[in-house]
SEGUDO-569596 format. One record per atom (N, C-alpha, C): y, z, x; atom name; residue number from 1. Coordinates in steps of 0.02 Angstrom, whole numbers, plus 50000, padded with zeros to 5 digits. Each point is the difference from the previous one (the first is absolute). Layout:
! SEGUDO-569596
Y,Z,X,CA,NUM
...
! end
This chain:
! SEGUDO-569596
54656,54549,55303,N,1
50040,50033,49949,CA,1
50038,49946,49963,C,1
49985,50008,49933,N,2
50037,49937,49958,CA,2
50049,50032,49972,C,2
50079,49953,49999,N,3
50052,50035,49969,CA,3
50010,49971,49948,C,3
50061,50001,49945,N,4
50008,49934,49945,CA,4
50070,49958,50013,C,4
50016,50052,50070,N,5
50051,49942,50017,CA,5
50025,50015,50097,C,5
50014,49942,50007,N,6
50031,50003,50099,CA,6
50036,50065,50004,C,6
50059,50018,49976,N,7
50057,50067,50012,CA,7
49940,50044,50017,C,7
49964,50000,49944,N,8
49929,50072,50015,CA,8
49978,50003,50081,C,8
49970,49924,49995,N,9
49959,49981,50057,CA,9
50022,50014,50069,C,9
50085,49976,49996,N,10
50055,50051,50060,CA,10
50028,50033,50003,C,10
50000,50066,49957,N,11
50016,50046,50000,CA,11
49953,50045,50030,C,11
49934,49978,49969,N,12
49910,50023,50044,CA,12
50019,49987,50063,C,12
50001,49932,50016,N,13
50003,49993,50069,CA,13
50024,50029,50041,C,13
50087,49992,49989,N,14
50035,50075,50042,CA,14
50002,50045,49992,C,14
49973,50044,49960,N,15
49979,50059,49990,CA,15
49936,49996,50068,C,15
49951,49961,49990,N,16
49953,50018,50053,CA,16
50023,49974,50071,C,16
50044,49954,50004,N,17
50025,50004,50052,CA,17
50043,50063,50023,C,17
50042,50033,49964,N,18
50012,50049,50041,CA,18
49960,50064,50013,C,18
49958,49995,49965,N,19
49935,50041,50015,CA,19
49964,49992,50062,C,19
49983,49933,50013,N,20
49985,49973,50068,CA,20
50044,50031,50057,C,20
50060,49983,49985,N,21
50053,50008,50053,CA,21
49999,50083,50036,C,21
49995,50029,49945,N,22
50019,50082,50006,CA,22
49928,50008,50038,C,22
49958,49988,49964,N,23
49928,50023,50023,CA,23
49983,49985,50108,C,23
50035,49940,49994,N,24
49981,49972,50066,CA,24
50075,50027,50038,C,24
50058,50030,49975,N,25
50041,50018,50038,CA,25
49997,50081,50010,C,25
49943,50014,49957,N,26
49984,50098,50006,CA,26
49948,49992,50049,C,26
49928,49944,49988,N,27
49966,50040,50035,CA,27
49969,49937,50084,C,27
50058,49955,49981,N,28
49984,49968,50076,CA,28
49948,49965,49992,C,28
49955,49972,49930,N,29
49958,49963,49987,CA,29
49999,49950,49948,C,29
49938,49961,50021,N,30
50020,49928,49942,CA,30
49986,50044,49923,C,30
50021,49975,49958,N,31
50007,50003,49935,CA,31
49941,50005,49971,C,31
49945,50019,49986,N,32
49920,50002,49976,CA,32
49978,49962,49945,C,32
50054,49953,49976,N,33
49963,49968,49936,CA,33
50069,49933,50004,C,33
49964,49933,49992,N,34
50025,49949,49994,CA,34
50033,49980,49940,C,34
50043,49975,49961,N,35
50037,49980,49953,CA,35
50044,49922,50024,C,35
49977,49964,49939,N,36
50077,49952,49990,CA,36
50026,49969,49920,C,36
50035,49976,49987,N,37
50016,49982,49935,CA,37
49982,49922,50001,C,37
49975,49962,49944,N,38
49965,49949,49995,CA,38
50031,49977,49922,C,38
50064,49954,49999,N,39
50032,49994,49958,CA,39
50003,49918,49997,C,39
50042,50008,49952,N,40
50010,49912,49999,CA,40
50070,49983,50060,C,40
50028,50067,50018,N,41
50023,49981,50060,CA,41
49996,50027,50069,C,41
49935,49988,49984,N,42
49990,50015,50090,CA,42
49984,49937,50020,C,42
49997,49981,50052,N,43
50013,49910,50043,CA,43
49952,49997,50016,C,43
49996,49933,50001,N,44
49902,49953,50020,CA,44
49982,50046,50080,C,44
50049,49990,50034,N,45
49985,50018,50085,CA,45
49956,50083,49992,C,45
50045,50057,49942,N,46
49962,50061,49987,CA,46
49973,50020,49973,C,46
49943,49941,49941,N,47
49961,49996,49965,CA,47
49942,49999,50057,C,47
50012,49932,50047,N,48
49944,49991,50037,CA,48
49972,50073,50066,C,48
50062,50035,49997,N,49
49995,50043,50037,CA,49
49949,50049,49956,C,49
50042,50025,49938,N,50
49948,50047,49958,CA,50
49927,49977,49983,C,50
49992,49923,50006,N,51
49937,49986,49986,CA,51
49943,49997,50046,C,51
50043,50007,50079,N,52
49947,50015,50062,CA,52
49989,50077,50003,C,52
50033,50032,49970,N,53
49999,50059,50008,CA,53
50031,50036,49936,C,53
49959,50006,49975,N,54
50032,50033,49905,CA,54
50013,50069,50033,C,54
50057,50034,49973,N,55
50010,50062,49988,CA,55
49950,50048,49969,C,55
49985,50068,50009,N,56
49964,50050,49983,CA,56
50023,50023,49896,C,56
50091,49978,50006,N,57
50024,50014,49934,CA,57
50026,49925,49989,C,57
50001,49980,49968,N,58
50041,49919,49961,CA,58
50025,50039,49935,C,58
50085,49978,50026,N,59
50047,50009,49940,CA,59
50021,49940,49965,C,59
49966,49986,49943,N,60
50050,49940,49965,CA,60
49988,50027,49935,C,60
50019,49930,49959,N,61
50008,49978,49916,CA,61
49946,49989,49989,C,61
49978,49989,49928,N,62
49948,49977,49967,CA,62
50005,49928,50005,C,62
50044,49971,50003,N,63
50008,49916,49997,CA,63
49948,49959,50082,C,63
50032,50053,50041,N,64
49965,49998,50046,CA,64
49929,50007,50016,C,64
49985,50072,49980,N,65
49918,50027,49972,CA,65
49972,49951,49999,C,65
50047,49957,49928,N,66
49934,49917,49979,CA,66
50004,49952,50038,C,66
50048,50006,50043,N,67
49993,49914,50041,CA,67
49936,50040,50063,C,67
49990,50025,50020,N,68
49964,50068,50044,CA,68
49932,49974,49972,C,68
49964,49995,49926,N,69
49963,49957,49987,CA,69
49992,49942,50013,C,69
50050,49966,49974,N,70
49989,49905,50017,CA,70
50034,49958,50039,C,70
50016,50047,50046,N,71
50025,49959,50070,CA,71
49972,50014,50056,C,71
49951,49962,50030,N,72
49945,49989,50041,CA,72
50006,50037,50065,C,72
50080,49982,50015,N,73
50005,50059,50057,CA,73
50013,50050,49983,C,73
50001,50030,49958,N,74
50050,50074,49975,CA,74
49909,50035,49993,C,74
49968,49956,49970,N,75
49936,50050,49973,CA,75
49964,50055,50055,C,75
50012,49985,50077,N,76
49979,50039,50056,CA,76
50034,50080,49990,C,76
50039,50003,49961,N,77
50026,50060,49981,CA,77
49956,50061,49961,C,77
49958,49943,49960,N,78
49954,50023,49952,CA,78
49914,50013,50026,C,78
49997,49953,50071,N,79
49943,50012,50005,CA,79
49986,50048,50052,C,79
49927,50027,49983,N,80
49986,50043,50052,CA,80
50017,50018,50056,C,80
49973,49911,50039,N,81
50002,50009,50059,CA,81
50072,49995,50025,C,81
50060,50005,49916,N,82
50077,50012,50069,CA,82
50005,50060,49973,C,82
49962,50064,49988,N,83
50011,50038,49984,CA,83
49993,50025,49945,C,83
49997,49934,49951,N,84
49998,50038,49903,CA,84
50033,50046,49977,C,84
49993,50020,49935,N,85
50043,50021,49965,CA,85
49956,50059,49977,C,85
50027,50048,50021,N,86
49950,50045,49987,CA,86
50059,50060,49957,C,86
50057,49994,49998,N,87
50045,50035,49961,CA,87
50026,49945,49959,C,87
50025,50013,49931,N,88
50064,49965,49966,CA,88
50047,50047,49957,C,88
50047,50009,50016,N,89
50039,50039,49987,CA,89
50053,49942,49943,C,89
50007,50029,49949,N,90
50051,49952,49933,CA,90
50074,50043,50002,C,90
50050,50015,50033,N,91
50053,50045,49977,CA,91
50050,49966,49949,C,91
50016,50045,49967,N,92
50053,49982,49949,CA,92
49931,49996,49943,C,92
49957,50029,49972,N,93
49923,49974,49967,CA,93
50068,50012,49925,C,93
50011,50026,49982,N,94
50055,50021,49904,CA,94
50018,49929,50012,C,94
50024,49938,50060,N,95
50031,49961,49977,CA,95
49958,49934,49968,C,95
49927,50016,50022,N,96
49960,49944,49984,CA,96
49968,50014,49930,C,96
50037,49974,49943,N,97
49994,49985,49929,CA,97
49991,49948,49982,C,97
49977,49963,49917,N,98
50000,49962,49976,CA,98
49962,49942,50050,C,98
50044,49940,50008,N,99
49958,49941,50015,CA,99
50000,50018,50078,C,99
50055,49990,49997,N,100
50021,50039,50091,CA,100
49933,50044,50031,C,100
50002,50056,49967,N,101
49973,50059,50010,CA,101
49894,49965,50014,C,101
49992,49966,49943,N,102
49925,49958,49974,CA,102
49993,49936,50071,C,102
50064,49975,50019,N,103
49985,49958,50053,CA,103
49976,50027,50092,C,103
50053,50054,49981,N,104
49978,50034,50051,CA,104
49947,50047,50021,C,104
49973,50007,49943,N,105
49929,50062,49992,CA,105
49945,49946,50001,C,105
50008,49945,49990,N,106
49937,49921,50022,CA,106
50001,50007,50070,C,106
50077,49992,50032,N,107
49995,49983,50061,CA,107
49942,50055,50038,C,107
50026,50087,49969,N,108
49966,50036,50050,CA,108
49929,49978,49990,C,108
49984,49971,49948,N,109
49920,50005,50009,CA,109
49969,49926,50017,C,109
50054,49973,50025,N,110
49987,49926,50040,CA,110
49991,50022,50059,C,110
50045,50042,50016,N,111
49999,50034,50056,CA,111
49948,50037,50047,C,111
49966,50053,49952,N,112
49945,50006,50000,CA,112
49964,49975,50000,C,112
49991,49959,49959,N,113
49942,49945,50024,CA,113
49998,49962,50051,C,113
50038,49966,50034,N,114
50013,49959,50064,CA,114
49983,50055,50048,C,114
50017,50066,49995,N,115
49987,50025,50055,CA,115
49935,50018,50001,C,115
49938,49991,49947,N,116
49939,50050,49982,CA,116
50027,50071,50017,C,116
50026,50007,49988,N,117
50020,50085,50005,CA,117
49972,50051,49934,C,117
49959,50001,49995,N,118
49988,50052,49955,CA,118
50020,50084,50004,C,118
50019,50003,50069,N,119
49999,50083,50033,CA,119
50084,49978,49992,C,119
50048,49949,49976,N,120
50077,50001,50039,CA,120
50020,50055,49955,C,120
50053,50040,50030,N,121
50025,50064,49997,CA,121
50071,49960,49934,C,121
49985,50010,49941,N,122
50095,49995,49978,CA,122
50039,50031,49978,C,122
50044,50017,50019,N,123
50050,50037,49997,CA,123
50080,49965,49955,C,123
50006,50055,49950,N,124
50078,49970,49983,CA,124
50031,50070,49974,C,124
50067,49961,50012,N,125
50066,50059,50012,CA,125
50040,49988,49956,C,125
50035,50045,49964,N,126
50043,49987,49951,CA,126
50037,50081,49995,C,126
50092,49994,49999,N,127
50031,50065,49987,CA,127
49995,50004,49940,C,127
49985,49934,49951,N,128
50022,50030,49933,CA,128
49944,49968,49939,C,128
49967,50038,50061,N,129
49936,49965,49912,CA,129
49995,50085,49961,C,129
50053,49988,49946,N,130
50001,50073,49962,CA,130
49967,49973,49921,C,130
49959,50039,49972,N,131
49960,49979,49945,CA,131
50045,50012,49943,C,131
50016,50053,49990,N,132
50031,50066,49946,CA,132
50020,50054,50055,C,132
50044,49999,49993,N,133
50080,50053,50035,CA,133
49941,50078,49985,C,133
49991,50011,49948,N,134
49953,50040,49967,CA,134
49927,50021,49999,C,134
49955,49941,50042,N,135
49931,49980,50004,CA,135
50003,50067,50065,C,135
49927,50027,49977,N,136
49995,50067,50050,CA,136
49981,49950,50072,C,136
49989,50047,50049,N,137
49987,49947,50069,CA,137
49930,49990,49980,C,137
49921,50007,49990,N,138
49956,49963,49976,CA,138
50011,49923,49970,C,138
50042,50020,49945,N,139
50026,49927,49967,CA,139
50026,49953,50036,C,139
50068,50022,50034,N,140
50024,49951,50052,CA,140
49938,49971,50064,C,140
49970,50018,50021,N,141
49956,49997,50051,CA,141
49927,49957,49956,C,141
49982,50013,49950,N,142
49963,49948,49964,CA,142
50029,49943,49972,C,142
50074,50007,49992,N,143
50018,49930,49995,CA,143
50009,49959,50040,C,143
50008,50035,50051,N,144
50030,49953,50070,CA,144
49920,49987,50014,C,144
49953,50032,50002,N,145
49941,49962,50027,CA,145
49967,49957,49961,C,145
50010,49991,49913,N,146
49980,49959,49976,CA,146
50055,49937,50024,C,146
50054,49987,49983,N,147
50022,49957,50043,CA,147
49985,49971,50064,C,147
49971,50038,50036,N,148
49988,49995,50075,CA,148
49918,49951,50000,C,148
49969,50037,49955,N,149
49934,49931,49968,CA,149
50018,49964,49984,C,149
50036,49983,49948,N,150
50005,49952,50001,CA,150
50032,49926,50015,C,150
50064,50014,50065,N,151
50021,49993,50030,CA,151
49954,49959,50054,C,151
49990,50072,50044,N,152
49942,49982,50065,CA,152
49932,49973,49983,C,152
49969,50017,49913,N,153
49938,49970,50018,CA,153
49932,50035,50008,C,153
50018,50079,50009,N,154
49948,50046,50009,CA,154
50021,50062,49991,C,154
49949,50033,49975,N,155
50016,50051,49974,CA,155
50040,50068,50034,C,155
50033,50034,49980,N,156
50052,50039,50024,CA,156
49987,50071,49942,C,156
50004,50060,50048,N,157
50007,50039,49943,CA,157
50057,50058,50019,C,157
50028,50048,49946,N,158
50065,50025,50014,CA,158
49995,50058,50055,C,158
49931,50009,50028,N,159
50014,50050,50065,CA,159
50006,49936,50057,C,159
50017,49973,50004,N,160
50012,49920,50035,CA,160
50082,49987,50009,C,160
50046,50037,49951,N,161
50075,50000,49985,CA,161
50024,50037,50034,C,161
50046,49980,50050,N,162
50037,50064,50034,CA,162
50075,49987,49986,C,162
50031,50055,49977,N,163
50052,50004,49965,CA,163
50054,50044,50033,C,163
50056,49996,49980,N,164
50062,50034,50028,CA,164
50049,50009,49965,C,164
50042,50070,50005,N,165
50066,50023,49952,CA,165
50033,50002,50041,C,165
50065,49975,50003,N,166
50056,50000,50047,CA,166
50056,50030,49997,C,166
49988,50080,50025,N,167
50077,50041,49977,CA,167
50031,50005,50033,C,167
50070,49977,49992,N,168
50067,50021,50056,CA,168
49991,50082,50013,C,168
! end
């Protein structure tokens, strides 16, 4: 899961950490799915740890994402045999615009490519990708998936959009 910034990345984290916690203090068992955060500050000693054993979810940044490419030990993340990348999840997707937005929509398809993943699942999240206040939900949901092509790289179409109204 790529964020566009660390606060995201630990706020994810403890959020799933206390998910962990509750889960294994209700039902007396280990936790069913591995996670850790993979930042520019996590320490050499728990890099090497995540890299003998990658997590099932990896929470970081995009800055990260790219060193994940061209840093020789990081790339076991990406390959198969430590598991691969068979999800990529982009959250915060409304914030990746302009050059920003164009650097990071290369990466995913660097990404893709390093992994040969043609089947990788991508996923992005956004509360506020609103088109027109006014745009019927068809509209909103075709905009967000044309974005979402061209973004991710492949085609997306608006029964692909899952959407939400949030009433007090």
């Amino acid at each position: 899961i790529i964020y566009p910034m660390n606060a995201l990345v630990n706020s994810q984290f403890q959020a799933l950490e206390t998910l962990r916690q509750n889960y294994q203090r209700r039902t007396g068992r280990d936790f069913p799915v591995t996670f850790a955060k993979y930042t520019g500050d996590t320490q050499e000693s728990g890099r090497q740890v995540l890299r003998q054993r990658p997590p099932q979810i990896l929470l970081t940044n995009y800055v990260m994402a790219e060193l994940l490419l061209v840093r020789p030990d990081d790339q076991r993340f990406l390959d198969r045999a430590g598991g691969g990348l068979r999800f990529l999840v982009v959250d915060e997707l409304h914030t990746y615009r302009g050059r920003q937005g164009a650097d990071v929509a290369m990466l995913v398809r660097r990404l893709k490519e390093r992994c040969a993943a043609p089947d990788l699942i991508c996923v992005g999240t956004s509360a506020t990708m609103v088109t027109n206040r006014n745009a019927t939900p068809l509209q909103r949901r075709t905009a967000v998936a044309e974005f979402a092509r061209d973004f991710f790289g492949h085609g997306f179409t608006e029964s692909q959009v899952v959407e939400e109204t949030l009433e007090p």
